[in-house]
C-alpha positions in Angstrom: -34.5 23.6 -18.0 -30.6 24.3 -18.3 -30.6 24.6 -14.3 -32.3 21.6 -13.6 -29.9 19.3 -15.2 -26.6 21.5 -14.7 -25.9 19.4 -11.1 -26.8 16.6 -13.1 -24.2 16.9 -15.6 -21.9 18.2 -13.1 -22.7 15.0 -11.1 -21.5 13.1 -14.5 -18.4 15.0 -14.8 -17.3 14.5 -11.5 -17.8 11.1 -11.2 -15.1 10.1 -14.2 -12.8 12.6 -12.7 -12.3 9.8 -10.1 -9.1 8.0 -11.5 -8.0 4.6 -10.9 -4.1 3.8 -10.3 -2.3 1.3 -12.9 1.2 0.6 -13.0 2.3 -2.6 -14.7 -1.0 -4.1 -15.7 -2.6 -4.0 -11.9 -5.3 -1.3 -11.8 -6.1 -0.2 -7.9 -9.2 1.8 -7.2 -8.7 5.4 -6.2 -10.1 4.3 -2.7 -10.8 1.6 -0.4 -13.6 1.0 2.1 -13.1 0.4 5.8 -14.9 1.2 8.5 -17.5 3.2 7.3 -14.5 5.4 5.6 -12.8 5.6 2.1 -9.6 5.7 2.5 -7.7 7.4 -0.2 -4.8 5.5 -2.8 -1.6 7.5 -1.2 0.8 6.0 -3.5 1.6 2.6 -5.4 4.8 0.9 -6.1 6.1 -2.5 -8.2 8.0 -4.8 -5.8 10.8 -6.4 -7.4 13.5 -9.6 -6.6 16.9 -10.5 -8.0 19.6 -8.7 -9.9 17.0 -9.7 -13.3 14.6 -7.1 -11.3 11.5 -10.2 -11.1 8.6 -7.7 -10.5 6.3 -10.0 -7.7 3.6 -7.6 -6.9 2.3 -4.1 -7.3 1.1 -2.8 -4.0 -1.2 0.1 -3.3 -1.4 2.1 0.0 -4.7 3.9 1.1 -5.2 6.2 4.1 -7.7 8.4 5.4 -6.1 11.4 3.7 -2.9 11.8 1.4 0.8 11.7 3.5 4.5 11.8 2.6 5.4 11.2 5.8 6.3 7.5 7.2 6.7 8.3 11.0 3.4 10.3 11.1 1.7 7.7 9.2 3.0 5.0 11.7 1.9 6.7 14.3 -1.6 7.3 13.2 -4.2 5.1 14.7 -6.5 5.4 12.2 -7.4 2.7 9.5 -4.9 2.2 6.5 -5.0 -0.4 4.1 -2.0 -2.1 2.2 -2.9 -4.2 -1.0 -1.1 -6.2 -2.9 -1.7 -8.0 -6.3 0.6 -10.6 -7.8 2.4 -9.8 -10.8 4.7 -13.9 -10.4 3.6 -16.6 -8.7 4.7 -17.9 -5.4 4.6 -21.1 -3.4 3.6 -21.3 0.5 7.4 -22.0 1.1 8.3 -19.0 -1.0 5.5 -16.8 0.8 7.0 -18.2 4.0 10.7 -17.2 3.2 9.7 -13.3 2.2 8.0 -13.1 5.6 11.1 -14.3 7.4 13.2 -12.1 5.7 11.3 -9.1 6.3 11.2 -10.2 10.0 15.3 -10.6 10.3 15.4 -7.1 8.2 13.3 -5.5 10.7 14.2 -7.8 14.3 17.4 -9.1 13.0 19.0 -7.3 16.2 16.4 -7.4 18.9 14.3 -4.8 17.3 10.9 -5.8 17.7 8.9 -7.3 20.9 9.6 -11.1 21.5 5.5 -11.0 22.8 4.5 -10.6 18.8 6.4 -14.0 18.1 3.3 -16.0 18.2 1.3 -13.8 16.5 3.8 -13.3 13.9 4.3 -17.6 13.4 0.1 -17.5 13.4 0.8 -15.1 10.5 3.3 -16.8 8.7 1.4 -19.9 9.0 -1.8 -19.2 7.2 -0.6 -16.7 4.5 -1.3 -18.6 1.5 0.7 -19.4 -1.6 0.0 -16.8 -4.8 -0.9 -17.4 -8.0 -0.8 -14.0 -11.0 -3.6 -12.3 -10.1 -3.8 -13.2 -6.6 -4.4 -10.3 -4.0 -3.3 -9.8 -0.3 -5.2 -7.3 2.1 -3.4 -6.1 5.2 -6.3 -3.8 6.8 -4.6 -2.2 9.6 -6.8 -0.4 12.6 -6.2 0.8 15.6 -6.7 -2.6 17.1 -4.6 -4.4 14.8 -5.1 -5.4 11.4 -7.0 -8.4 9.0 -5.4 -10.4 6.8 -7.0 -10.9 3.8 -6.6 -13.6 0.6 -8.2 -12.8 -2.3 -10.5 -10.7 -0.2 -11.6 -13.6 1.6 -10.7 -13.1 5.7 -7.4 -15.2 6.7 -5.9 -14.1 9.7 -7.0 -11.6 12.5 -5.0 -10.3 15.3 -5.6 -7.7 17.8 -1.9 -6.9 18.5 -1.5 -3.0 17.6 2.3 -3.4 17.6 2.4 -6.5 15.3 0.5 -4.1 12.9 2.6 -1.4 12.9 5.6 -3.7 12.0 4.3 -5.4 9.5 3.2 -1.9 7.9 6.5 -0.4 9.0 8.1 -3.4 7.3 6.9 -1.3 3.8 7.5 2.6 4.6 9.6 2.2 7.6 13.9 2.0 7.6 14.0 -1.4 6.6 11.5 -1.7 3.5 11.5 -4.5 0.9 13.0 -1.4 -1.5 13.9 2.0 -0.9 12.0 2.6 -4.8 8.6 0.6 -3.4 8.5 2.9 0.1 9.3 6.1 -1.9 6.0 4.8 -4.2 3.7 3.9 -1.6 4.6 7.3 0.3 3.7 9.3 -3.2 7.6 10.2 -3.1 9.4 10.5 -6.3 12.0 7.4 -6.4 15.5 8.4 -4.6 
């Protein structure tokens, strides 16, 4: 009797193993769906504004498996996913302006290819504004990625190199913060 219900209590046990992340209030499940894949939580981080430290969203980043490595995880072709949930609200025009100054950050001096313009302004123009509680979903493949609002499809391009600025704009050499990239890389903070 013992041995027939051993793998089910093993079953049990193993299942609440599987932890959740939460940091600040936001809870983000241990992995994420895409593709017929679950992508693993590799690391989240608070993103903050201002000298008064305004903390705007915690953001998780999943991959197929566990990297502390930026460049190699840039170079991957395989599906990642960047989510964000909103810890302060934002209007469109606020929304707008973060995108812009990620974009000057990271093209400021010619850096990125003046083809991805349109795509990027596509972008820009239907990323909504963000209430508290309010998710983004940035599902990055091979092809390029999905925008998504409240898990509700916004945007879609198939523009690989738009994709891996946009990602690169959050673990490459010009993040938002050098405290979010070392989070969402599973780095301690420098």
């Amino acid at each position: 009797m013992v041995r027939r219900f051993l793998p089910a209590l093993l079953g049990v046990l193993l299942a609440s193993q599987a932890r959740a992340a939460t940091l600040d209030g936001v809870t983000l499940p241990d992995r994420y769906p895409v593709e017929g894949q679950s992508l693993v939580l590799n690391g989240i981080g608070v993103r903050t504004l201002t000298i008064f430290n305004v903390k705007v969203y915690v953001a998780g980043l999943y991959l197929p498996q566990q990297s502390h490595d930026a460049q190699q995880i840039l170079a991957s072709t395989g599906s990642k996913v960047l989510l964000l949930q909103f810890l302060h609200s934002g209007s469109k025009a606020d929304v707008e302006k973060e995108y812009r100054a990620g974009e000057t950050t990271n093209c400021g001096s010619g850096g990125c290819n003046p083809a991805d313009a349109a795509d990027f302004e596509k972008l820009v123009a239907a990323a909504p504004a963000v209430k508290v509680g309010d998710t983004s979903t940035y599902i990055f493949t091979a092809h390029g990625f999905k925008l998504l609002a409240n898990n509700r499809p916004i945007a879609e391009f198939n523009n690989p190199d738009l994709a891996a600025r946009i990602l690169s704009g959050f673990i490459g050499e010009h993040p938002p913060s050098t405290e979010l990239r070392s989070a969402l890389l599973g780095q301690a903070a420098d």
